[in-house]
N, C-alpha and C positions, 0 to 999 in steps of 0.2 A: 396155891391160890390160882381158880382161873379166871379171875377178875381182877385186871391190873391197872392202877392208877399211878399215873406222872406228874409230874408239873412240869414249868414251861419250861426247866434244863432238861426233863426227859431224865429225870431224878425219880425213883422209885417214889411212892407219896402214903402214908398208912392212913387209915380210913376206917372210920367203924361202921360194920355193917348194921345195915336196913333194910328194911322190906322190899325194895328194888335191884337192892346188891344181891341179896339174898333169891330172889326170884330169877337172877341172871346167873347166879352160881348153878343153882339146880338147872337151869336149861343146859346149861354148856357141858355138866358132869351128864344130864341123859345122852347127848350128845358123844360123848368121850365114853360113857360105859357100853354106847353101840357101838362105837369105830372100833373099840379095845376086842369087841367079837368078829370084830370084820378082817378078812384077808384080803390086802393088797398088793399085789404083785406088780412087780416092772422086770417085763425080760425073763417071768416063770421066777423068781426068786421075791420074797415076802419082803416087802419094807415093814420095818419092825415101828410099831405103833408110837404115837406122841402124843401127848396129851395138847388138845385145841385149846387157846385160853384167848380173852381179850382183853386191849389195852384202850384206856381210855386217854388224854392228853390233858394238860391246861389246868392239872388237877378240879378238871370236871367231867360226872359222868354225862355232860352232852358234848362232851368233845371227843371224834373219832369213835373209839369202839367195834375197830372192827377183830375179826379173829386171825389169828396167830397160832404157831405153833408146830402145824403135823409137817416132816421132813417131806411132802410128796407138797409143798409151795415153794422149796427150793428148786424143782426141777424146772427144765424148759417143757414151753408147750411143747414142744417136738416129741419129749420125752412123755408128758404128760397124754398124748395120747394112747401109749402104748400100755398103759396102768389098766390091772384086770383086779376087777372087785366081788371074789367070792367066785371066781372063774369065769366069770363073763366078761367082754369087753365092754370101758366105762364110755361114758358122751357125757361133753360139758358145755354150757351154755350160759351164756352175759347178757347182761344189761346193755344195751347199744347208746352209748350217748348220755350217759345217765344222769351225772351231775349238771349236765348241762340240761338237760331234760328237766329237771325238780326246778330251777332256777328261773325259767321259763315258765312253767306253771306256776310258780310262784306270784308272778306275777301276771299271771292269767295274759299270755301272750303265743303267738305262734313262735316255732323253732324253726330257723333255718333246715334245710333238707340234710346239710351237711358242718354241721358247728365250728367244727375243728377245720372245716378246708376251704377258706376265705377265695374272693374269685383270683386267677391268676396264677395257685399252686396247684399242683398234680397229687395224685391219690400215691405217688410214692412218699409224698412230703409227709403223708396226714399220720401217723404214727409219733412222727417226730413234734406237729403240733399239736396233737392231742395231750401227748406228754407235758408240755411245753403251755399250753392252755390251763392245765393242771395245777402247775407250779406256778403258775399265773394268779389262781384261785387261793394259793397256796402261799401268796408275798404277799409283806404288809405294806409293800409301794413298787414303783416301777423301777427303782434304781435294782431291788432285790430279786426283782421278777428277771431285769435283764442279765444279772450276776446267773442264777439260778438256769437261763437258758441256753448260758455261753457255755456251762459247764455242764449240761447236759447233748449239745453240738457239738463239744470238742471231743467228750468220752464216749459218746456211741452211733454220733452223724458226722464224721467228720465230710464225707463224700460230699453232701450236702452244702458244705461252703457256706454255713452261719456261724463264722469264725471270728466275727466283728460283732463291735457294741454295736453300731450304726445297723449293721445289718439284722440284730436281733430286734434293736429297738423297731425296727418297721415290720416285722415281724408279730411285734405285739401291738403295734397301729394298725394295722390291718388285722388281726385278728379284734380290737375292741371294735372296729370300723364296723366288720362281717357282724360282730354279735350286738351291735349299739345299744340295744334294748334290756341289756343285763350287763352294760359294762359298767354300773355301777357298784357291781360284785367283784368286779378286777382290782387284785394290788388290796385287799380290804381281808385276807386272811382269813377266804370264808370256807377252805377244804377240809379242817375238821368238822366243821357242822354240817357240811354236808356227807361227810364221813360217818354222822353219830344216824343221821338219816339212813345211808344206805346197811348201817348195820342194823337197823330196826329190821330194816327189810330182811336181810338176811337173818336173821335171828327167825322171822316169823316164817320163811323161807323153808332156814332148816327145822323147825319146829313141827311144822306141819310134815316134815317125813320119818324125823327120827319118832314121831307121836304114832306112826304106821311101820315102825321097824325096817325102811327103807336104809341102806348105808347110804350118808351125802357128804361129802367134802366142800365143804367154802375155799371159794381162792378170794377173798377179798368181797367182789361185785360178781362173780362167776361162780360154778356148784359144778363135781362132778357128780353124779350119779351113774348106775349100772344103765345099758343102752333099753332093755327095757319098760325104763321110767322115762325117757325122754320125751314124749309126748307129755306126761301128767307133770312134768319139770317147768315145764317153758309153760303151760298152763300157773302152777301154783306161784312162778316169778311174778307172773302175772296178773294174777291176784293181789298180793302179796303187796305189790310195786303199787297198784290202784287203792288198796286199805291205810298202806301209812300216807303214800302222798298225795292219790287222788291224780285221774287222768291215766292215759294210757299211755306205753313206752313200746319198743321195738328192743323182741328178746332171739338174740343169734347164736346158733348154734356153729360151737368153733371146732369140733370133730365127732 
């Protein structure tokens, strides 16, 4: 199956299909029956192909949704730029800001210049609270948000010195401070749904290349494609990003 449904243990969930299940099956199989003809190389040696599938959450299909699956999402970026697609060198490109972007237009309001970097922290922080903003979107309160940030500080920030409750907790007061205007979305467990959002996007993303015999890889809110598409790439996110949610976003290209 490459359309996967859970419920809230993250327990496999059986499902009979419908004419939406059914229309998402066939996207991801044209999808999968392009990649399956595509060569992908890291380092002059082929990664051997994986079937993309997605998983939806909450046993509903508007929760999450995005795609899983091909062995070249386990790689680091580092590694990920070195991936050659059919002999050419690839270029990949994201969504800047994303979920916080939909959130904001949501509620038809301007977006801070910078979401994730409240006044006071420096652009080495923003990583760690972008992340951390996330899992913020991502708790059904703040006790779980600050649980969630200390254990994400301790395993890959420690340099950073957000080692404490105390210190997380103002972390996430200044981050709803910086965002005031959508911090009604905080602690409210709204990152599946906005996960079911950005895989619209991405679905109609890849759709429009695999429908052009173009090879594209999804990392989530990011797409490789071969460096000749790059321009018509950051064009069709673009699109794509204004058809499901309406309004314009800021699309970066990361190599």
């Amino acid at each position: 199956a490459v359309i996967i449904l859970k419920d809230e243990n993250k327990k496999l969930t059986p499902y009979i299909d419908n004419k939406e299940t059914t229309r998402m099956s066939v996207s991801v199989g044209n999808l999968n029956s392009l990649l399956l003809n595509t060569r992908l190389e890291l380092n002059g040696k082929a990664l051997p192909f994986q079937h993309i599938y997605r998983v939806f959450n909450d046993s509903s299909f508007k929760s999450g949704g995005r795609f899983y699956g091909g062995n070249y999402l386990n790689l680091a970026k580092a590694k990920r730029k070195c991936l050659v697609i059919n002999g050419t060198p690839a270029t990949e490109f994201d969504f800047s800001t994303l979920h916080p972007s939909i959130l904001y237009y949501e509620i038809n309001k301007p977006m801070p210049k910078e979401p994730y970097l409240p006044i006071g922290y420096n652009s080495n922080e923003r990583k760690f609270l972008k992340l951390f903003f996330l899992r913020i979107l991502n708790s059904a309160n703040e006790d779980q948000a600050i649980r969630a940030g200390l254990s994400l500080a301790s395993r890959n920030f420690k340099l950073l010195g957000y080692n404490t409750k105390a210190a997380i907790k103002k972390v996430l007061l200044d981050l709803k401070t910086h965002n005031k205007l959508i911090q009604k979305y905080f602690c409210k467990c709204e990152a599946k749904r906005l996960m079911y959002i950005d895989s619209k996007i991405a679905e109609s993303v890849i759709t429009t290349f695999v429908n052009q015999g173009i090879p594209i890889y999804p990392v989530h809110d990011s797409f490789i494609v071969p460096t000749a598409h790059a321009a018509q790439l950051s064009q069709v996110m673009s699109d794509c990003y204004k058809k499901i949610v309406g309004g314009s976003i800021k699309i970066d290209k990361k190599y």
